[in-house]
KOLTORTOR-110111 format. One record per residue: residue number from 0; residue in one letter; x, y, z of N, C-alpha, C in turn. Coordinates in steps of 0.02 Angstrom, whole numbers. Example, Ala and Ser with C-alpha at 12.3 -4.5 7.8 and 13.67 -1.06 7.14 Angstrom:
BEGIN
<node 0,A,<660,-284,390>,<615,-225,390>,<660,-165,390>>
<node 1,S,<642,-112,354>,<684,-53,357>,<645,2,394>>
This chain:
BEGIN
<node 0,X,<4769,834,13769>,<4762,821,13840>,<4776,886,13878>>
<node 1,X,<4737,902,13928>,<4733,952,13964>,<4784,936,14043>>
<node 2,X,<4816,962,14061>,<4862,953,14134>,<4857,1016,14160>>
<node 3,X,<4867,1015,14235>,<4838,1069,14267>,<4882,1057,14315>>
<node 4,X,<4943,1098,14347>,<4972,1072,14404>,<4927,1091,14466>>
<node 5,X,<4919,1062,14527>,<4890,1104,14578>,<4916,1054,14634>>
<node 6,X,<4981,1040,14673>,<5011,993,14710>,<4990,982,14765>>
<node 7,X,<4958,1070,14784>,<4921,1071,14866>,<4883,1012,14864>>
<node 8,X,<4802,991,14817>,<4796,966,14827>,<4796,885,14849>>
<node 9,X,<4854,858,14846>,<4856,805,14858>,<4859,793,14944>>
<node 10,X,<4869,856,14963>,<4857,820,15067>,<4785,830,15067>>
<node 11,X,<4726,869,15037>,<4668,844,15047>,<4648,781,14995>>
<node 12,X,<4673,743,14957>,<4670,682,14918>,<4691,618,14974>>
<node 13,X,<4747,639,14992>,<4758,566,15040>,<4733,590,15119>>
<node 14,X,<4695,628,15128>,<4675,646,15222>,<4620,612,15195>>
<node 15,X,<4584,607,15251>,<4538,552,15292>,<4475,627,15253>>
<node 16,X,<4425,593,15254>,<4393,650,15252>,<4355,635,15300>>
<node 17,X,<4303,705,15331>,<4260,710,15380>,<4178,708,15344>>
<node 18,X,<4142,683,15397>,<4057,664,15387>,<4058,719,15453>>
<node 19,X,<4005,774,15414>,<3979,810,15474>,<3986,859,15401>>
<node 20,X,<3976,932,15469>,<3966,997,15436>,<4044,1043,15435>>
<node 21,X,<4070,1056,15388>,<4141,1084,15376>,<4132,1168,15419>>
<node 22,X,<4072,1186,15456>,<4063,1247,15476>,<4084,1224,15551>>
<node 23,X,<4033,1166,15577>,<4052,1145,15645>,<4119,1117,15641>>
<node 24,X,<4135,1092,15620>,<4205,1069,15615>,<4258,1124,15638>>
<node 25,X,<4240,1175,15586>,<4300,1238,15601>,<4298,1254,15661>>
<node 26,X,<4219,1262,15681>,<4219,1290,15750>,<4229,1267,15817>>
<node 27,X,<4253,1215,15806>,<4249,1140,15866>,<4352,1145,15858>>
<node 28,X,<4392,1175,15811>,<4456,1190,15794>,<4505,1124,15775>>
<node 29,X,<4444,1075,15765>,<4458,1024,15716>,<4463,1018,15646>>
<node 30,X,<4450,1060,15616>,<4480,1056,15527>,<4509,1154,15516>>
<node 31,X,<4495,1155,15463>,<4551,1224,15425>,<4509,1296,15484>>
<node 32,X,<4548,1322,15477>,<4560,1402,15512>,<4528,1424,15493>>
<node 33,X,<4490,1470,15553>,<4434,1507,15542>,<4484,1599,15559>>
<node 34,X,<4441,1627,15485>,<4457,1689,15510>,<4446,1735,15552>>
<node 35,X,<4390,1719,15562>,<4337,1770,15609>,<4292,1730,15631>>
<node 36,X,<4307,1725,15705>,<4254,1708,15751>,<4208,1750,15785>>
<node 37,X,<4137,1770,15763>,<4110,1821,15815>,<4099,1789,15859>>
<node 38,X,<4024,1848,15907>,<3982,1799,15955>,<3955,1777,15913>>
<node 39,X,<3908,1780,15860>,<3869,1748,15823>,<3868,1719,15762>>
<node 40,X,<3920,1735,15699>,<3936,1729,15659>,<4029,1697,15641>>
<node 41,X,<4020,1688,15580>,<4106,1658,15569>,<4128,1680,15505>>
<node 42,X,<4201,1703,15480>,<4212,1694,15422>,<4251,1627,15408>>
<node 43,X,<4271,1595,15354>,<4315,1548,15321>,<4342,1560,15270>>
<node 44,X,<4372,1540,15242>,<4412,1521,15152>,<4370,1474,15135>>
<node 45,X,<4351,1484,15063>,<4333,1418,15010>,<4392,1370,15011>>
<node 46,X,<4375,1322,15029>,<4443,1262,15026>,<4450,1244,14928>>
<node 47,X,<4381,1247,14894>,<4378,1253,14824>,<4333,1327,14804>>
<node 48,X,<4390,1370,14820>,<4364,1431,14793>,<4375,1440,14713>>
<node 49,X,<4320,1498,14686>,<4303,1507,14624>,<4368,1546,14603>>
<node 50,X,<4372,1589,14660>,<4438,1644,14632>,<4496,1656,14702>>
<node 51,X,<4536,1659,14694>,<4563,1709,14790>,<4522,1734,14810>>
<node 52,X,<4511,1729,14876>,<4479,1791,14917>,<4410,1747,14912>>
<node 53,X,<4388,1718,14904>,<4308,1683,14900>,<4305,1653,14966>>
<node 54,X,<4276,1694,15021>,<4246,1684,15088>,<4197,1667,15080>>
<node 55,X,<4166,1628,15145>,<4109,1602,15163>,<4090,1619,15243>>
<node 56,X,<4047,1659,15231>,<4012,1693,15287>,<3945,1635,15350>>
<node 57,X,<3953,1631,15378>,<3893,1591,15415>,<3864,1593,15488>>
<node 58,X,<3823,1588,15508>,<3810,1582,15578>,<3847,1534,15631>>
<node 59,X,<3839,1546,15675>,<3908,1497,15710>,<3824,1447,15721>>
<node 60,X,<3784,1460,15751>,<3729,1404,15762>,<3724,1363,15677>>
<node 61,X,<3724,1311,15701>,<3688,1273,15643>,<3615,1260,15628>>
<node 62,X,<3608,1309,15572>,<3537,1317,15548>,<3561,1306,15486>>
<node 63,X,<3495,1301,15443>,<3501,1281,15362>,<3462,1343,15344>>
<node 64,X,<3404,1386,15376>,<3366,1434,15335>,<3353,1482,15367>>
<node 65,X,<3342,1525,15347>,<3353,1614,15343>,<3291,1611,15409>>
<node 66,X,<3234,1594,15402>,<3171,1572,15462>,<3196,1558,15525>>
<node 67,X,<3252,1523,15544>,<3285,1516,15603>,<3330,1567,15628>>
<node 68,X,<3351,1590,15593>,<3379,1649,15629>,<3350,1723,15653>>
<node 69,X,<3384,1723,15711>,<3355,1779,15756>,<3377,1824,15725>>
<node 70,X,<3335,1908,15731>,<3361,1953,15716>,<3442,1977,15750>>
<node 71,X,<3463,1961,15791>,<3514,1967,15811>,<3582,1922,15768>>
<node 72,X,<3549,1854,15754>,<3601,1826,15700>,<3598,1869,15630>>
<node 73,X,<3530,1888,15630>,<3520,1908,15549>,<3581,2001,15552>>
<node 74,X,<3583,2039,15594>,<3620,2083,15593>,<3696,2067,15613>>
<node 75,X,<3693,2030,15656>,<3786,2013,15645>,<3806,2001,15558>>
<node 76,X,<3764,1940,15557>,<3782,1893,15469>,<3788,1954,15416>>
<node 77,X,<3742,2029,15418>,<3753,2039,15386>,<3831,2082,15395>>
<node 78,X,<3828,2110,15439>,<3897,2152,15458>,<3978,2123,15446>>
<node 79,X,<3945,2068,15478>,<4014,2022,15469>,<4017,2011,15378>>
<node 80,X,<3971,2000,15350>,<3986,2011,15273>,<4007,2072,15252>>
<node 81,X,<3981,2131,15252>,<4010,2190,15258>,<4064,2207,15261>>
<node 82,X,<4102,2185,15335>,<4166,2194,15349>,<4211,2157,15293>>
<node 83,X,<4172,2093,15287>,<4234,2042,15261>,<4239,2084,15182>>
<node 84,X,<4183,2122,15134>,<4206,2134,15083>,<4257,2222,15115>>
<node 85,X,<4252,2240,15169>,<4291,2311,15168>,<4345,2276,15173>>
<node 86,X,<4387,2220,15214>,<4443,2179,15206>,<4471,2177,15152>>
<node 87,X,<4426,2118,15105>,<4429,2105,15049>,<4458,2152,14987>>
<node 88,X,<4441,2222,15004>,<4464,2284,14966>,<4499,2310,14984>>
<node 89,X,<4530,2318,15048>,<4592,2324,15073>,<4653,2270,15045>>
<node 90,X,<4641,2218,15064>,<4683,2173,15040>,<4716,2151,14984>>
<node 91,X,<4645,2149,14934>,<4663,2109,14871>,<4610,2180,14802>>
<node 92,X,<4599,2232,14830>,<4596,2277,14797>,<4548,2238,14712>>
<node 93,X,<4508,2203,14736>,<4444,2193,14685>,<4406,2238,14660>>
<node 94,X,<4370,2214,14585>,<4362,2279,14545>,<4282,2266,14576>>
<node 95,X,<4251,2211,14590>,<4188,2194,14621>,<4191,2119,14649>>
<node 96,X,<4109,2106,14666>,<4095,2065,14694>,<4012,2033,14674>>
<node 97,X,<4025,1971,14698>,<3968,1907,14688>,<3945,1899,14766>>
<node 98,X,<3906,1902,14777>,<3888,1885,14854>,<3841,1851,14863>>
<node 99,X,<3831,1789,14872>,<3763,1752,14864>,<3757,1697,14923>>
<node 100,X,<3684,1663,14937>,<3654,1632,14965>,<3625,1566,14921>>
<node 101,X,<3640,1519,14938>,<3630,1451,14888>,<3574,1404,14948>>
<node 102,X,<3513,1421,14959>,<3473,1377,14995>,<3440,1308,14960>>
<node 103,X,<3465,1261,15009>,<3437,1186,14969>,<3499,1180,14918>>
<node 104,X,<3485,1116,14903>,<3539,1060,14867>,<3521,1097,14797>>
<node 105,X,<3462,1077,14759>,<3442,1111,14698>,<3467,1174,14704>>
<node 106,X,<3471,1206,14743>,<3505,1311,14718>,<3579,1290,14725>>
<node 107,X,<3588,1243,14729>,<3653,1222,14740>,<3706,1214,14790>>
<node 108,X,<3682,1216,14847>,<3705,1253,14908>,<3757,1147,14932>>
<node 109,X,<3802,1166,14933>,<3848,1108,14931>,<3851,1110,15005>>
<node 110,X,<3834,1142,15055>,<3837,1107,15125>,<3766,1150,15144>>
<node 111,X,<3707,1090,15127>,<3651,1145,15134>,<3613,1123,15211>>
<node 112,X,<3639,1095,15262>,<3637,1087,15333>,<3657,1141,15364>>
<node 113,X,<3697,1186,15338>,<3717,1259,15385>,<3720,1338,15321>>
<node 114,X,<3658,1352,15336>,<3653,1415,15308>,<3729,1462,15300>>
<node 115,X,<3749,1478,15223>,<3805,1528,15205>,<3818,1542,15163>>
<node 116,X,<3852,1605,15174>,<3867,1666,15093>,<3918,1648,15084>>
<node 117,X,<3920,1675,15025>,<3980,1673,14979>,<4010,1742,14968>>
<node 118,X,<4072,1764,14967>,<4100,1807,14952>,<4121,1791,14898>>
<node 119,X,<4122,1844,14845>,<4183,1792,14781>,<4213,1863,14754>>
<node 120,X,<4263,1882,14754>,<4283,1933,14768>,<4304,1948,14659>>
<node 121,X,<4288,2016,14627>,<4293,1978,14556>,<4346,2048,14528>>
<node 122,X,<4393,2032,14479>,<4445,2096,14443>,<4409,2078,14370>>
<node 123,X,<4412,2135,14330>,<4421,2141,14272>,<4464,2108,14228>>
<node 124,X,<4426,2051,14194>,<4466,1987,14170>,<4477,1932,14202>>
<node 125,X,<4446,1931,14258>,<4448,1869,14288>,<4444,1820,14263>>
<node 126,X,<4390,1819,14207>,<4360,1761,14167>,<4410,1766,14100>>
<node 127,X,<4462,1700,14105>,<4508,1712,14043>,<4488,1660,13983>>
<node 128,X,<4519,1630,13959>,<4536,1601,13885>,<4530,1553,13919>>
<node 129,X,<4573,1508,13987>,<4577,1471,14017>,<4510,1429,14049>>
<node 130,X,<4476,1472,14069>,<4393,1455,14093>,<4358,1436,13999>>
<node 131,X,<4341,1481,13982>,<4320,1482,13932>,<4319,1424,13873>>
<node 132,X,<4385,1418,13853>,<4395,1369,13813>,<4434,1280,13849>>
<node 133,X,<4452,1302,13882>,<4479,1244,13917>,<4430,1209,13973>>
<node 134,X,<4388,1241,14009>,<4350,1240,14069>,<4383,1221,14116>>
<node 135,X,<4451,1262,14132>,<4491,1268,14197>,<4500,1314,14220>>
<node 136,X,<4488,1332,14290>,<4500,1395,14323>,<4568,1392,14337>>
<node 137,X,<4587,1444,14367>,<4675,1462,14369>,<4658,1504,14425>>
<node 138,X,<4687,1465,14496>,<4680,1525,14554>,<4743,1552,14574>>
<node 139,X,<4788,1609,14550>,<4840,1619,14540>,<4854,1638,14607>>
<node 140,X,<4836,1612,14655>,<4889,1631,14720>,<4853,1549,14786>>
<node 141,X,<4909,1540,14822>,<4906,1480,14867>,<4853,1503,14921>>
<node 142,X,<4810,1447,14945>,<4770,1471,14983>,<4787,1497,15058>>
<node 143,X,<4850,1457,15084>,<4881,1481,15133>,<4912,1548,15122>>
<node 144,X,<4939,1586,15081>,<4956,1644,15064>,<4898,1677,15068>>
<node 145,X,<4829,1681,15031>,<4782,1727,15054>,<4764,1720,15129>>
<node 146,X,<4763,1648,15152>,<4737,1666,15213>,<4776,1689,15271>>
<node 147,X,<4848,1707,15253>,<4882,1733,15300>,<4892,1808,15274>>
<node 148,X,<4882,1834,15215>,<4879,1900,15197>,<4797,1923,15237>>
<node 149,X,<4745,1903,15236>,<4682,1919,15279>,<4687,1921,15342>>
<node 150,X,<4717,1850,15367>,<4677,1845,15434>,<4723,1911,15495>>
<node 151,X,<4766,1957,15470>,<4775,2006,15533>,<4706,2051,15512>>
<node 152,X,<4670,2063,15453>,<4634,2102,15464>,<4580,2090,15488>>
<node 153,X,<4555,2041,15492>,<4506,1999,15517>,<4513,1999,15602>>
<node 154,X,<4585,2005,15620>,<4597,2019,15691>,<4594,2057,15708>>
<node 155,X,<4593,2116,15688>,<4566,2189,15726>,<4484,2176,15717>>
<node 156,X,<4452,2129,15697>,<4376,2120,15704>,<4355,2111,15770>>
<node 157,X,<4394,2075,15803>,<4388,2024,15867>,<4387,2081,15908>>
């Protein structure tokens, strides 16, 4: 038998959950903390991130595809990604990175009503014994701890 402690989650196990979009949500300052609010764009935390540091980049408008956005969203989105990996390497000093776009349910895109990237921030060895043979990830730091080690840098964004 495999056991896995992870205690945080049990306040998202017994909360209510929300119907809607977890992007509008943040931005309406009804669910989890947003790091970066532009004019046009937003950062977040993966609430089920792959590793620490796995941001999610998005337009503050709710669009689902790359066709709707104005060139003016399309140059914030990308900057604001930009910034978030110069953060990201300030902070948590990653050996690389995964940066991707998941359009539609089939590419896999788990909230595919609001177009967004993924940051996934990656060290050398990330991928242990633990993934591998067990098929459990191990995110060795609390998500409130990364997101309070980020979000001052994210505040000199503003």
């Amino acid at each position: 038998m495999k056991t896995v402690w992870a205690p945080w989650r049990m306040e998202y196990i017994l909360s209510e959950k929300e119907d809607g979009c977890i992007f509008c949500f943040a931005l309406s300052g009804q669910s989890d903390p947003i790091l970066y609010k532009g004019s046009l764009s937003m950062v977040m935390m993966n609430k089920y991130p792959y590793i620490n540091g796995h941001l999610l980049v998005a337009p503050k408008r709710h669009i689902s595809s790359l066709d709707e956005m104005t060139m003016e969203e399309m140059a914030e989105l990308l900057k604001t990604i930009k910034d978030s990996i110069e953060i990201l390497k300030k902070v948590m000093k990653p050996d690389g990175f995964n940066v991707g776009l998941n359009l539609g349910e089939v590419a896999g895109a788990g909230v595919e009503q609001h177009l967004h990237f993924h940051i996934v921030p990656r060290w050398h060895g990330d991928t242990n014994a633990m993934t591998v043979f067990a098929e459990v990830r191990v995110i060795p730091e609390h998500l409130e701890t990364t997101y309070h080690n980020l979000k001052p840098y994210f505040e000199e964004l503003s």
